[in-house]
RODO-2510 file (C-alpha; in nm, 4 decimals, decimal comma):
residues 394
     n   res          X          Y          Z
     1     x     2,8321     2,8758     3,1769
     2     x     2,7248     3,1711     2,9885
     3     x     2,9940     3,1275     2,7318
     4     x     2,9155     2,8037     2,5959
     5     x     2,5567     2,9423     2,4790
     6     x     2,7253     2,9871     2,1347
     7     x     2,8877     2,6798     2,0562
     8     x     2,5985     2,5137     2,1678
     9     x     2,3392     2,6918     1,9620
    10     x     2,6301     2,5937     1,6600
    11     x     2,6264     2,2264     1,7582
    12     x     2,2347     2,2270     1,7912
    13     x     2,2026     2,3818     1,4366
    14     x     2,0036     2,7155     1,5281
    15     x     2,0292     3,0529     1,4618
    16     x     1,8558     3,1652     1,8069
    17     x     1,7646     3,0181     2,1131
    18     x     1,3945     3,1784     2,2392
    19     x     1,2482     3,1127     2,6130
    20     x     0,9396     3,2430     2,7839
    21     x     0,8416     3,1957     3,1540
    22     x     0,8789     3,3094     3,4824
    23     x     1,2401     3,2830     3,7314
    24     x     1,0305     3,1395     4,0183
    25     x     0,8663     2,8812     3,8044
    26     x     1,1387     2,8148     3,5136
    27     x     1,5146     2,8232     3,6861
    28     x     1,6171     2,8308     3,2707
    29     x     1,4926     3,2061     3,3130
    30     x     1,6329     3,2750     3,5997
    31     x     1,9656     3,1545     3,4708
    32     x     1,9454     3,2995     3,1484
    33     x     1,8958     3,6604     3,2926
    34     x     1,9383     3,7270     3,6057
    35     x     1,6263     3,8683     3,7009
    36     x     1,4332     3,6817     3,9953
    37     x     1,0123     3,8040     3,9134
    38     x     0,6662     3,6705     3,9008
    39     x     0,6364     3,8440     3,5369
    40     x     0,6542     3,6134     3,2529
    41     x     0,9030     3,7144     3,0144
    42     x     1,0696     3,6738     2,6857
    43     x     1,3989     3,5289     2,6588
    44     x     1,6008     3,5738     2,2903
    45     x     1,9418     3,5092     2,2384
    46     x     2,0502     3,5625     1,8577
    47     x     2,3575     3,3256     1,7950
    48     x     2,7187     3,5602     1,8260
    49     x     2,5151     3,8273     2,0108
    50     x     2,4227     3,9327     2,2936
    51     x     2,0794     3,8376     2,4502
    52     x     1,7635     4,0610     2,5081
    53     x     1,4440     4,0324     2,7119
    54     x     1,0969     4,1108     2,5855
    55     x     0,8617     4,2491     2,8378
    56     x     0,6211     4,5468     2,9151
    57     x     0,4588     4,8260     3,1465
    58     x     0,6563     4,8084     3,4957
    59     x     0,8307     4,4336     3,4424
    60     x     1,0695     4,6303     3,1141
    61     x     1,1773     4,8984     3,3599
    62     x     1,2964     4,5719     3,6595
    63     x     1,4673     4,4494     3,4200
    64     x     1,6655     4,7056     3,2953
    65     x     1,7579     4,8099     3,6595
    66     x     1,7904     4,4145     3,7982
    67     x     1,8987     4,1952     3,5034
    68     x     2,2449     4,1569     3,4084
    69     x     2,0821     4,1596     3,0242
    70     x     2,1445     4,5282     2,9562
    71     x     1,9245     4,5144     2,5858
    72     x     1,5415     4,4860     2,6048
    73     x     1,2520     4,4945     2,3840
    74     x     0,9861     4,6906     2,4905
    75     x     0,6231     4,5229     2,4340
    76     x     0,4033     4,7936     2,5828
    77     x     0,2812     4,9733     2,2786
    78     x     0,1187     4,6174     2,1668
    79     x     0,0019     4,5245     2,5027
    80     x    -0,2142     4,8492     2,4865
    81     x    -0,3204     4,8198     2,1715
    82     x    -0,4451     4,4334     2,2659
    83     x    -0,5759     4,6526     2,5540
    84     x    -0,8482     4,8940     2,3748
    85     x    -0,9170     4,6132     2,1638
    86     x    -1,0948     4,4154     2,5299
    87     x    -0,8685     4,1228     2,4085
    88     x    -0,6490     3,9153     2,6328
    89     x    -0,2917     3,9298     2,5908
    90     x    -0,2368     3,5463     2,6446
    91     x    -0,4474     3,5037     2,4009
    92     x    -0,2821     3,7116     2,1324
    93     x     0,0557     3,6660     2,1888
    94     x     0,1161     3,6244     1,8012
    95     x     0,1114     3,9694     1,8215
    96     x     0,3735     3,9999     2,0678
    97     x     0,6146     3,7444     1,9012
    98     x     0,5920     3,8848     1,5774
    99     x     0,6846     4,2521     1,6819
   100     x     0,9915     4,1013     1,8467
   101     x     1,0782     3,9381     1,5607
   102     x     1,0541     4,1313     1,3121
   103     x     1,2694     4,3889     1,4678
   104     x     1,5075     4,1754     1,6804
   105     x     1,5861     3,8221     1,4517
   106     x     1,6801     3,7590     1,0920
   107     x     1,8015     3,4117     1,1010
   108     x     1,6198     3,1001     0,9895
   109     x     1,5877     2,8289     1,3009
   110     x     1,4849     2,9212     1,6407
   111     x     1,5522     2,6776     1,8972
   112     x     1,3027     2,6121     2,2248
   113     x     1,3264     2,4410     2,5033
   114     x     1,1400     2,1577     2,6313
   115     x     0,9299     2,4057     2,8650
   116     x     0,8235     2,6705     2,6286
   117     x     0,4648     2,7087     2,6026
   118     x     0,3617     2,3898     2,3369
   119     x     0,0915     2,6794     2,2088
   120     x     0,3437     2,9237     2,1391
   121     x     0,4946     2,6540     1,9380
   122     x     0,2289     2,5821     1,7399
   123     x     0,1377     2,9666     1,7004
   124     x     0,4916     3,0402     1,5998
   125     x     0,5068     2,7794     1,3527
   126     x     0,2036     2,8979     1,1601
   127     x     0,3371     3,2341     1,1363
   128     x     0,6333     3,0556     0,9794
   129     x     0,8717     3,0297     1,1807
   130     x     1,1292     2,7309     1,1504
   131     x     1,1417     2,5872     1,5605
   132     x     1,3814     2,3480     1,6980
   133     x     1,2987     2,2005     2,0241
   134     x     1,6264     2,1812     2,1862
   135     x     1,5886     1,9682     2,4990
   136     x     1,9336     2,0285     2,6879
   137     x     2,0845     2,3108     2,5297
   138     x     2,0109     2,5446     2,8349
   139     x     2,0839     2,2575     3,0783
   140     x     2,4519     2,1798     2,9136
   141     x     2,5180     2,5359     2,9563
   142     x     2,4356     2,5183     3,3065
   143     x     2,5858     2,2086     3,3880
   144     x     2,9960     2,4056     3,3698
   145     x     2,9595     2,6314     3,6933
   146     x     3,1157     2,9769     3,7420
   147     x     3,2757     3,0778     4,0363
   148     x     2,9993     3,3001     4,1754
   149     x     2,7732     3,0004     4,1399
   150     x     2,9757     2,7463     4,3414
   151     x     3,0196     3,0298     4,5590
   152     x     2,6056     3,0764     4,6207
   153     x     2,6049     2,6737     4,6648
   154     x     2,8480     2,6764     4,8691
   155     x     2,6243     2,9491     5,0910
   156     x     2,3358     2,6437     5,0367
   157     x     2,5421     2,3955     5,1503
   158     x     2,6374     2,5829     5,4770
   159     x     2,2242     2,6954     5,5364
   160     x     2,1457     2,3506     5,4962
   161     x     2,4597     2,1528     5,7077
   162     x     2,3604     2,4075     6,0343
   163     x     1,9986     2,2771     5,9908
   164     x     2,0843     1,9163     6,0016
   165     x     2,3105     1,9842     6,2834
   166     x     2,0576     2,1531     6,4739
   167     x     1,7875     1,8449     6,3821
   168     x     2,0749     1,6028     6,5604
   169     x     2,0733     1,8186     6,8750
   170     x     1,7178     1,7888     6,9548
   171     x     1,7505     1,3979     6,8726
   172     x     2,0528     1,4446     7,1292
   173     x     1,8190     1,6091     7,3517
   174     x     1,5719     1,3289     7,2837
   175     x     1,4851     1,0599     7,5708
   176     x     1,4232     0,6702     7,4878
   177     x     1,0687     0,5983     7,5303
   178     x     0,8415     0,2856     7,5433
   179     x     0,9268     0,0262     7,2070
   180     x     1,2312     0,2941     7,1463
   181     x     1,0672     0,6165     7,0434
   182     x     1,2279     0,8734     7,0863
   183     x     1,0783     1,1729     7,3193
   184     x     1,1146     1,5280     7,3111
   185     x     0,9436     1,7722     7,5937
   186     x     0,7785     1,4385     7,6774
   187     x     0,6038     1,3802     7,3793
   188     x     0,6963     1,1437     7,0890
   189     x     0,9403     1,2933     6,8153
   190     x     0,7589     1,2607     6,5029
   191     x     0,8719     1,2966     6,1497
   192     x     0,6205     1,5756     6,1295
   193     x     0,7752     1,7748     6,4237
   194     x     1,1000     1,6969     6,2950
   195     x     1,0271     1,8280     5,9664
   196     x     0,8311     2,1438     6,0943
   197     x     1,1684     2,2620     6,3027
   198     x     1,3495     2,1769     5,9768
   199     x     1,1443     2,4181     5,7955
   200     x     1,2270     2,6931     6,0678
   201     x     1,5690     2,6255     6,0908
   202     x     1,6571     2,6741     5,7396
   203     x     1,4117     2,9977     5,7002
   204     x     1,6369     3,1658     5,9335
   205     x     1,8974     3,1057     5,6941
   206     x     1,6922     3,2356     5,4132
   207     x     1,5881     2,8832     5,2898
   208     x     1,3480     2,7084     5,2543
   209     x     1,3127     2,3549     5,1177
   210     x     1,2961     2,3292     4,7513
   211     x     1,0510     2,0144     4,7473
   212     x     1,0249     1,7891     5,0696
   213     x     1,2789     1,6632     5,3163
   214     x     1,3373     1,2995     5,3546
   215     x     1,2678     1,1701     5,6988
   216     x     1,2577     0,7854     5,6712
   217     x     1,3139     0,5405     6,0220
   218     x     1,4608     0,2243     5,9947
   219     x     1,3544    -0,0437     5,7630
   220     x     1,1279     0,1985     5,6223
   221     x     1,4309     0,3818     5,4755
   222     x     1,4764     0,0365     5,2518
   223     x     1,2764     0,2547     5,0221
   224     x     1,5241     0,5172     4,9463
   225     x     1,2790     0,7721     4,8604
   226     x     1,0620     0,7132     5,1077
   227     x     0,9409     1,0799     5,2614
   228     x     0,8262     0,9791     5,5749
   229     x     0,4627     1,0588     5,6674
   230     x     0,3956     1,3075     5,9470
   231     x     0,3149     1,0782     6,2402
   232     x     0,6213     0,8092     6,1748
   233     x     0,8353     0,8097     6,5069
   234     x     1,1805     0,8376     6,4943
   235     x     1,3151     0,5321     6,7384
   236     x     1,6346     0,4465     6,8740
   237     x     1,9116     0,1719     6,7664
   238     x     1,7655     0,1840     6,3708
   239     x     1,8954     0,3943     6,1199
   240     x     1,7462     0,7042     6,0223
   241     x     1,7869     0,9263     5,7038
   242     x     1,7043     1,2452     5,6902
   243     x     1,7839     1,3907     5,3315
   244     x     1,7505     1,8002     5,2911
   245     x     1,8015     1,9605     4,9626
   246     x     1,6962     2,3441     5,0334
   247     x     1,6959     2,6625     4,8008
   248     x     1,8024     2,9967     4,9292
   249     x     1,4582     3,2153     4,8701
   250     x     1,7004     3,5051     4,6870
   251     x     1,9847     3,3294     4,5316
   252     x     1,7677     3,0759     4,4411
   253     x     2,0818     2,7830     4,4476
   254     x     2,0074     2,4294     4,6472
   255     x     2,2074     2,2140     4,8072
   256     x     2,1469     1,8212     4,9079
   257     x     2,2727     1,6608     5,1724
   258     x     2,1988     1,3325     5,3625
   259     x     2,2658     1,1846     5,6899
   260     x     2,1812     0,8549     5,8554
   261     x     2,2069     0,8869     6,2107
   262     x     2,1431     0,6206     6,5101
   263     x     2,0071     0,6950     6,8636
   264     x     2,1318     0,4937     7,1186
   265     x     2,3191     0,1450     7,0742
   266     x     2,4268     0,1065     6,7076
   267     x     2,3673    -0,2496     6,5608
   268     x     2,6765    -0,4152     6,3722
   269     x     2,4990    -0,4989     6,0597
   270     x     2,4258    -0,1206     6,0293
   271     x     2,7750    -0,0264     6,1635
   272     x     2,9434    -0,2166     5,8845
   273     x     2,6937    -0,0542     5,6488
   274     x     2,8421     0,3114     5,7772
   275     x     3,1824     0,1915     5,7043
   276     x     3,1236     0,0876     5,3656
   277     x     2,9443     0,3692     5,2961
   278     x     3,1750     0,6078     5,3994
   279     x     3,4831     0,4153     5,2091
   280     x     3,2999     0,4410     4,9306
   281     x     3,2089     0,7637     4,9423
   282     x     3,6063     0,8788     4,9857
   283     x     3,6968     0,6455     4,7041
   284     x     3,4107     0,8099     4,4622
   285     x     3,5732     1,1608     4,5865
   286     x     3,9479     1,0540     4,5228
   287     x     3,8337     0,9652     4,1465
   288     x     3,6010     1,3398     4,0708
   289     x     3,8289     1,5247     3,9021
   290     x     3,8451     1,6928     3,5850
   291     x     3,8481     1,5167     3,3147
   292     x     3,7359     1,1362     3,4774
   293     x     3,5105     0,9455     3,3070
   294     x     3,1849     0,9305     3,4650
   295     x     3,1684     0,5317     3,4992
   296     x     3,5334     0,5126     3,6524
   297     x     3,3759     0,6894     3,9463
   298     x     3,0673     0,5493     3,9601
   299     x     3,2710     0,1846     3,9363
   300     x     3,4935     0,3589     4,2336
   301     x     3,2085     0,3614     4,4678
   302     x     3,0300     0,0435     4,3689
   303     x     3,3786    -0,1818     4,3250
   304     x     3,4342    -0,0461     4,7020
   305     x     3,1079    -0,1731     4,8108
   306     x     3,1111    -0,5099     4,6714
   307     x     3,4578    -0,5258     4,8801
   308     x     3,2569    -0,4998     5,1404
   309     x     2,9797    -0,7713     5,0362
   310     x     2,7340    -0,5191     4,8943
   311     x     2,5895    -0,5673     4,5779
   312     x     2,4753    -0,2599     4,3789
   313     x     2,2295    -0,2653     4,0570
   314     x     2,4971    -0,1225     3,8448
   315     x     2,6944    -0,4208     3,8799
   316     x     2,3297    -0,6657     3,9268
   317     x     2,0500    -0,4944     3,7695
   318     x     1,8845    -0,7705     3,9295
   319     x     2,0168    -0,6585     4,2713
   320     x     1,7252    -0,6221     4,5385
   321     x     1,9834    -0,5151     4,8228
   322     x     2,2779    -0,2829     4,8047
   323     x     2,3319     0,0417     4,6286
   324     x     1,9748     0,0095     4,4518
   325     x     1,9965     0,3810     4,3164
   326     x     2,2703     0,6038     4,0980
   327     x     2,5791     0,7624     4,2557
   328     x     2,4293     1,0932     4,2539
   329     x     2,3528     1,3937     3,9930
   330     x     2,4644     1,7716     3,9354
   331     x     2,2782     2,0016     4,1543
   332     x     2,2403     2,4161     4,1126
   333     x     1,9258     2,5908     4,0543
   334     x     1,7454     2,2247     4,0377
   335     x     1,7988     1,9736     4,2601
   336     x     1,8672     1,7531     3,9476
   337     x     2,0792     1,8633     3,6584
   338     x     2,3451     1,7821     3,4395
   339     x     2,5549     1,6043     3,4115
   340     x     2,3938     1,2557     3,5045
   341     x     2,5926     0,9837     3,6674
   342     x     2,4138     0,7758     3,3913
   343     x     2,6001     0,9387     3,1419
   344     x     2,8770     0,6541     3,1483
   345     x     3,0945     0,7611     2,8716
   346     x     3,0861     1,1349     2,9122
   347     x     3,3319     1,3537     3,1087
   348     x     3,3483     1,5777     3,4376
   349     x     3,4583     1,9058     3,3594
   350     x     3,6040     2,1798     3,6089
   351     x     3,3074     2,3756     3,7055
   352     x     3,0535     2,0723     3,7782
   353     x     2,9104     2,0433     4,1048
   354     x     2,7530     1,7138     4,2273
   355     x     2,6005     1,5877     4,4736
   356     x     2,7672     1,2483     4,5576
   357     x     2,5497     1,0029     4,7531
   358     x     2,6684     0,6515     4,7870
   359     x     2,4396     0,4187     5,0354
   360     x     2,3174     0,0686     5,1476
   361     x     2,0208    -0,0691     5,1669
   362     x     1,8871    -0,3882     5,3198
   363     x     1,5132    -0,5345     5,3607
   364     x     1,4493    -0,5737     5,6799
   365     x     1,7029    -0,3237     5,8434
   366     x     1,6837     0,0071     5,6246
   367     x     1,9460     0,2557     5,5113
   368     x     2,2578     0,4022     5,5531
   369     x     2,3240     0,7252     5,2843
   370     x     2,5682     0,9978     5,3273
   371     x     2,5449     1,2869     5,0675
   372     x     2,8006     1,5673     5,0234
   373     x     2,7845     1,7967     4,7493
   374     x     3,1350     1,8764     4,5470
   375     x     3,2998     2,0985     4,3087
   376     x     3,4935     1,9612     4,0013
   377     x     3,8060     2,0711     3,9784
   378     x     4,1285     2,0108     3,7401
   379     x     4,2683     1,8547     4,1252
   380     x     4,0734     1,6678     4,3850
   381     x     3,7258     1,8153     4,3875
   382     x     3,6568     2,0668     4,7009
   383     x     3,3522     2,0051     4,9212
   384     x     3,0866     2,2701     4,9436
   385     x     2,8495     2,1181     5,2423
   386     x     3,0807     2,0839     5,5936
   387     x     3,0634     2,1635     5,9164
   388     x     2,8715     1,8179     5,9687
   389     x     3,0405     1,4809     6,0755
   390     x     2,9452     1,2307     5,7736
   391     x     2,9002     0,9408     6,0707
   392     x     2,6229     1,0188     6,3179
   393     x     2,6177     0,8149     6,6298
   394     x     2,3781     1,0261     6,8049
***
């Protein structure tokens, strides 16, 4: 959260934490003000005080009107000046940095992060100026959750459950064709027609996906990442995965879920897959809680699936079959953030949200996955993506 800005700048040893960029193209900006724009601006954050943004012409008066940041420093005067002089203002922004900080900073270390302009850098430090890159000071911060924020995922979760569902009732609406593939209005269902209606669906929620969706058919799906190209048919009695992980367009917050659904008779290999699966997934649940230590719950999933004769790379890094991937990752304004499942020895705190997504894979036959997304609580954590059945026998 906002609040931990401070003691983080004091554990990171700097005296003020500056960011440039966008909100659409850096979610750090977006999260560190509030203010959703196009406009590049300047992030600076003194340590004990209260953050300002740098900007100019019509993107100074947004920002006073849209951010939550209620000081700003206003860069016009040396925009116009850059201006009359035919130069480029990307190409003198020495002249920007050192107005703002001569008037706004007095400390000694300024810490960046890892996306700040590497030219900046190197401009800032020959004017002088002391810089600390500070990879994952931003990304701690917005690992702890407030309640509005679990509140906008939550709103994710629910745009992106209703377009799974409605995905599953055109696959319920689906005949079985020739070699099993599936047709819809008598043509073959395709990952690519899938995928297009996916898109729909979820812009009528005010969504849109925030990379690609996974689409991947049977032993295809052995590669968990595996995106599915446009003309792969979806086909009855295999398992299919179809992994969404939206952002709202204004809120900008993204949920992930996964389901593996089957069409038609459901073989036994890949119902015993489902069951492990989903045991594992309630026993990783039952352990989230405040306070756990992140390997206890990634050991609660994998223990459950080696009950059920599934081996997993954390306990074989040689393992070929199995769990072959992590137990999940925070989610928010990224679909990947802190904290990171690989994190053994670190804790959950209340205000986390992760997206939990145990599955099986087997050469040969493909993948089972189910993927819920969960806030951390000091009790059992609550689940922010329902309204969907985790099992899908279709």
């Amino acid at each position: 959260m906002h609040d931990d800005l401070d003691p983080l700048m004091e554990q990171y040893e700097i005296d003020a934490l500056l960011a440039y960029g966008s909100s659409f193209e850096n979610p750090n900006i977006y999260w560190l003000t509030g203010f959703l724009s196009p406009d590049d601006i300047i992030y600076l954050k003194n340590k004990g005080e209260e953050p300002l943004v740098a900007s100019a012409f019509l993107a100074i008066e947004r920002v006073k009107k849209e951010s939550f940041i209620k000081k700003t420093h206003d860069l016009s005067e040396i925009y116009i000046q850059l201006l009359k002089q035919n130069k480029k203002i990307r190409d003198n922004m020495d002249r920007a940095y050192d107005d703002l900080l001569k008037n706004q900073f007095s400390g000694k270390v300024l810490g960046v992060p890892d996306e700040f302009p590497a030219s900046f850098l190197v401009m800032l430090q020959k004017m002088g100026y002391e810089i600390k890159v500070v990879r994952d000071l931003v990304t701690e911060a917005r690992a702890t959750k407030s309640a509005k924020e679990i509140k906008i995922i939550k709103k994710a979760g629910d745009a992106t459950t209703d377009a799974i569902t409605q995905i599953i009732e055109i696959v319920k609406d689906s005949d079985i064709g020739a070699n099993n593939v599936l047709m819809h209005n008598k043509e073959p269902l395709t990952v690519g027609k899938v995928k297009n209606a996916l898109d729909h669906f979820l812009l009528d929620k005010n969504a849109e996906s925030a990379e690609d969706a996974i689409l991947a058919v049977g032993e295809k799906a052995f590669d968990w990442h595996y995106l599915g190209v446009p003309e792969d048919k979806l086909k009855s009695e295999v398992p299919i995965i179809l992994d969404v992980f939206p952002r709202l367009k204004q809120d900008r917050y993204i949920a992930d879920v996964t389901r593996t659904f089957v069409k038609g008779a459901v073989p036994k290999r890949v119902r015993e897959m489902y069951e492990a699966v989903e045991e594992a997934a309630n026993a990783t649940v039952d352990a989230l809680t405040d306070g756990a230590v992140i390997d206890d719950v990634n050991m609660a999933c994998f223990k459950t699936l080696e009950k059920h004769g599934f081996d997993s790379r954390r306990l074989n890094p040689d393992a070929k079959n199995g769990m072959t991937h992590g137990l999940g990752h925070g989610i928010g304004l990224d679909v990947h953030e802190l904290p990171s499942t690989y994190s053994r020895q670190d804790l959950y705190a209340e205000g986390n949200v992760m997206a939990i997504e145990p599955g099986v894979y087997l050469e040969g036959i493909g993948g089972v996955r189910i993927e819920n997304d969960y806030a951390v609580t000091k009790g059992k954590a609550i689940r922010l993506t329902t309204g969907i059945d985790n099992v899908l026998y279709v």
